[in-house]
N, C-alpha and C positions, 0 to 999 in steps of 0.2 A: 594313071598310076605313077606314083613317084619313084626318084631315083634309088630312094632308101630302101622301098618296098621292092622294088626288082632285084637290088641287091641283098635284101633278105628272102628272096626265092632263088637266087642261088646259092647262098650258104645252106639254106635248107636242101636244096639238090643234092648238096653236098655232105650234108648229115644223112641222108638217106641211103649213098653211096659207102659211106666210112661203118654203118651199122650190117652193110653184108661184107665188107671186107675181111674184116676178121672168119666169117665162115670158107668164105671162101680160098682164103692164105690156108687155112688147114684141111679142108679140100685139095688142097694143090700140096702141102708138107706130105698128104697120106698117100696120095699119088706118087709122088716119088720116091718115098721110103718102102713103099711096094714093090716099085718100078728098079731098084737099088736090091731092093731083098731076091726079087726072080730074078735077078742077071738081064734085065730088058736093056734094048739098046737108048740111048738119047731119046733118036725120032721115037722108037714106040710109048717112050716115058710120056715125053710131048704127046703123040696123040692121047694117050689114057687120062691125063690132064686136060685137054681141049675137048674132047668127048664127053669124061668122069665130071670133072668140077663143075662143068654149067650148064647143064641141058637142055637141053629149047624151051621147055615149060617154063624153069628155070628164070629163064631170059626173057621169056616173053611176061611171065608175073612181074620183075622187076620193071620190064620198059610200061605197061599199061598201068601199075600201081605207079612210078614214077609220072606220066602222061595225067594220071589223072590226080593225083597229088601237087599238080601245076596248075590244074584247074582250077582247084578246091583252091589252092594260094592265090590265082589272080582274082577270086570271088569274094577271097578275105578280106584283099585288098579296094575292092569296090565296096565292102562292108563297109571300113571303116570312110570312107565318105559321107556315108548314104545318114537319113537322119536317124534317131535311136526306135523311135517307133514303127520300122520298119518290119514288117513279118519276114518270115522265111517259112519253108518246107523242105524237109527233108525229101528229096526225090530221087529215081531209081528204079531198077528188077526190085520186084517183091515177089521173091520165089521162094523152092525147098534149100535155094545155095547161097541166101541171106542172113548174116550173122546175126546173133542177138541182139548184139549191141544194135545193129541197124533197123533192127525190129522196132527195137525200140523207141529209136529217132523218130522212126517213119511212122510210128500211132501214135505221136507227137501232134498234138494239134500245133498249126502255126506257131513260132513262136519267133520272139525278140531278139538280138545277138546277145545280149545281154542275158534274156534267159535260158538260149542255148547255153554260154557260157557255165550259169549259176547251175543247169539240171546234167550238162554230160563234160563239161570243160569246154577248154577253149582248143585242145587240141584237133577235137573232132572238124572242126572248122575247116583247119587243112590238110585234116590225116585221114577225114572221112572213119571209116572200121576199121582200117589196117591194109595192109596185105592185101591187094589185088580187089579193093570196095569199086562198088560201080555207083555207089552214090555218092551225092554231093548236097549242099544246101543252097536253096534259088530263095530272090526272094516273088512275091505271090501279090505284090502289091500290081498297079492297073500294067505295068509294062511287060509284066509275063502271066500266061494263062497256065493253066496244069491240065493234065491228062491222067483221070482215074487210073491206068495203067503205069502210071509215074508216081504219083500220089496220090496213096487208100490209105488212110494211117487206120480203116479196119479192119482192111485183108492185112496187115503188116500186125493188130492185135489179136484176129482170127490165128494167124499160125504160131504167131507168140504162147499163143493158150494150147497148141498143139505139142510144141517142147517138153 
């Protein structure tokens, strides 16, 4: 990986960071105009804010979609190495807590980075579904095997058709 591409995985870190800020800063204004209106003290303003604004779930959705949002970016970045006729698969839980969008990736026969680009964008690349995806795209050529539990793109059409 080159210098440029690591330093576009932190800018990107950082766009990810700047998109919950703003929820968060008003999270924290509500908190203390609350905290202001009952007569609370500082510390209890502070703890309502340290407890209220970001809760463990919270925390933990942001560090594993951030975690694997690094992933999906060092994968991009072996993309663009790699020669154009390379396949990929969409892999991952193919469960009831699978987004559409991911469904759909995943009943995706093989396809090309280029065709990935042309049928879902190029975002999916290193944003995966969004919010807390546990997929990613490998590529399927002789240096990685799959496992029907990672990749079924019919079980992923099967519950498609169940929506």
């Amino acid at each position: 990986m080159t210098e440029e591409q690591l330093q576009a995985l932190i800018l990107y870190d950082i766009t990810v960071w700047e998109s919950y800020l703003p929820y968060l800063a008003a999270q924290i204004k509500q908190e203390i105009a609350f905290g202001v209106f009952a007569g609370l003290s500082e510390e209890e303003i502070l703890a309502n804010v340290t407890t209220k604004a970001l809760t463990a779930n919270q925390l933990e959705t942001i560090i594993a979609t951030a975690l694997a949002n690094y992933s999906r970016s060092v994968t991009y970045g072996v993309m663009q190495e790699e020669p154009n006729d390379v396949l990929y698969a969409y892999i991952g839980p193919i469960d009831g807590r699978t987004r559409t969008e991911c469904l759909n990736m995943g009943s995706s026969q093989p396809l090309t980075q280029k065709e990935i680009i042309n049928n879902f964008g190029q975002e999916v690349l290193y944003r995966g579904g969004g919010y807390n995806c546990r997929h990613k795209w490998r590529s399927i050529g002789t240096r990685v095997k799959y496992a029907k539990r990672f990749y079924n793109p019919d079980k992923a059409g099967a519950l498609l058709q169940d929506d």
